[in-house]
N, C-alpha and C positions, 0 to 999 in steps of 0.2 A: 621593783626592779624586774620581776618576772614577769610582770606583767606587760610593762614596756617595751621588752622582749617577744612575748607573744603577739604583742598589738601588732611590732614592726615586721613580725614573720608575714603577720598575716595581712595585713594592708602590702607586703611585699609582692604574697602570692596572688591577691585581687587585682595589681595591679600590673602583677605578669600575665594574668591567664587574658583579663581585657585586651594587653597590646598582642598575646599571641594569636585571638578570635583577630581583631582588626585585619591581623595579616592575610587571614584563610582566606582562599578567592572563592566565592563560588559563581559559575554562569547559568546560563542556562539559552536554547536552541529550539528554536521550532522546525522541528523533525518534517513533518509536513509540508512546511513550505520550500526545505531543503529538497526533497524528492520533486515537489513539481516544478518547482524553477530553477534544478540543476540539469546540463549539456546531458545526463546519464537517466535522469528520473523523466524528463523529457523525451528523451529516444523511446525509454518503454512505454511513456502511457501514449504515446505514439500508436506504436507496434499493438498496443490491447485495443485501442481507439479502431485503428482498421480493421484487425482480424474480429471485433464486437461486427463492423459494420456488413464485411465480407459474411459473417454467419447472418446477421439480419436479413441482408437483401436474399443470401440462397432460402429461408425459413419463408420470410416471402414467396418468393416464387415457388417453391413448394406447395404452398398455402393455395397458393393459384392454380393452380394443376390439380390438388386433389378436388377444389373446388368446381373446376372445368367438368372433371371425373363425375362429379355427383350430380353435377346439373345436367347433364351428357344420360346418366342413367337416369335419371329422372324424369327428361326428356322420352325416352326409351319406357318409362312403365306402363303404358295401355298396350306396348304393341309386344315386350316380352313375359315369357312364361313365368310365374311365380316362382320358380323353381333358377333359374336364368338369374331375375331379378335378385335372390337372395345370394346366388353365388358372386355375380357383379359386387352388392354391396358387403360381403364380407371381405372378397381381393381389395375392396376400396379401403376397409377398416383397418385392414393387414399394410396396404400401404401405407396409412397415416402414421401409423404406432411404429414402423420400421422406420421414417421419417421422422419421427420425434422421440425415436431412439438416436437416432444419428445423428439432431441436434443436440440433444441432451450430452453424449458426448463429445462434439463438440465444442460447447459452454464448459462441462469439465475440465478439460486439456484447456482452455481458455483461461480459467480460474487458479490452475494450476500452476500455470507459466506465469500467470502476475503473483501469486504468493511465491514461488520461488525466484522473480523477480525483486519481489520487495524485499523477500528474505535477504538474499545478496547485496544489494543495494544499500540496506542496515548492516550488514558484515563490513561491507567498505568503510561506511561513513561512520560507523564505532572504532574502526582502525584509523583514520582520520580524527575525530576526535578525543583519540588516547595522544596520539600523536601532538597534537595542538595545548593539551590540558598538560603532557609530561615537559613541554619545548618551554611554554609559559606559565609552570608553577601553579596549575591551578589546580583545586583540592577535589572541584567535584563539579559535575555538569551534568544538569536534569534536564528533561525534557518541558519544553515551554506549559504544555498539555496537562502536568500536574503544579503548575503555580497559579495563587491564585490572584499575588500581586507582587510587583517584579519591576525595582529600577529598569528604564531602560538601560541605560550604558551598560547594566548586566547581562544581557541579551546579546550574543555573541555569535547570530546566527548569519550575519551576513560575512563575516571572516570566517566560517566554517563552511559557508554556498563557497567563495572565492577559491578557499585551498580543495573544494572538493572540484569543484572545475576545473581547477587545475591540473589536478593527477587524475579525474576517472573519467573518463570522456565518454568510455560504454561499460555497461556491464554486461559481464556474456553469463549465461544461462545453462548452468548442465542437466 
């Protein structure tokens, strides 16, 4: 009789804990594809796209000037004094390195503004996705990036682009 008892407990509880996994939702989103094919992750790599291009062409032309500079004094070495010659190419030297000082920074300020871009950008779209996971009961949402296989219907990234379209149209940057 005790035992019949115990059977029924326990095929009760194997059989609760089964239907309460069934329920759990879990999804999962590629984060990645959310940032470049959202109205918000678009504007910024936008915005890095030109100011990358804007620093490129000035590093160029730079590049060409100092290069003008050295062939210009080079030109110049049979007809100036040793002493002439060394001070031309140390101003030349001092130009380059203040030059690629000034790219250097900025590339920095460049790198900066897209990491506190992306930063913000995941601020939003975790508030967004708490949002979505609290509205429809769901337990838990990983990132597509750490599965390493994954129904699709579980894949909940295009109604996560959708609702994030909807409300973040730019992200401002402080």
């Amino acid at each position: 009789m005790i035992n019949k008892f115990i059977t029924f407990i326990l095929v009760f509880f194997v059989y609760f804990n089964q239907h309460s996994y069934a329920e759990n939702k879990i999804l999962f989103i590629d984060v990645e594809y959310i940032y470049l094919n959202s109205i918000a992750g678009k504007e910024i790599n936008k915005k890095i796209q030109s100011d990358a291009k804007k620093i490129n062409d000035e590093l160029l032309g730079l590049q060409n000037e100092i290069q003008k500079d050295k062939d210009k004094i080079m030109s110049q070495k049979n007809v100036l004094s040793q002493e002439e010659l060394e001070k031309k190419t140390i101003d030349l030297e001092k130009k380059a390195k203040s030059y690629n000082d000034m790219m250097s920074k900025k590339n920095n300020k460049l790198n900066i503004y897209g990491n506190k871009a992306k930063v913000e950008f995941y601020n939003q779209l975790t508030k967004i996705v708490a949002e979505y996971a609290a509205k429809n009961s769901i337990e838990m949402i990983v990132k597509k990036e750490n599965i390493l296989i994954g129904k699709t219907n579980l894949d909940a990234t295009k109604d996560i682009l959708d609702i994030f379209n909807e409300n973040i149209k730019t992200i401002k940057i402080k």
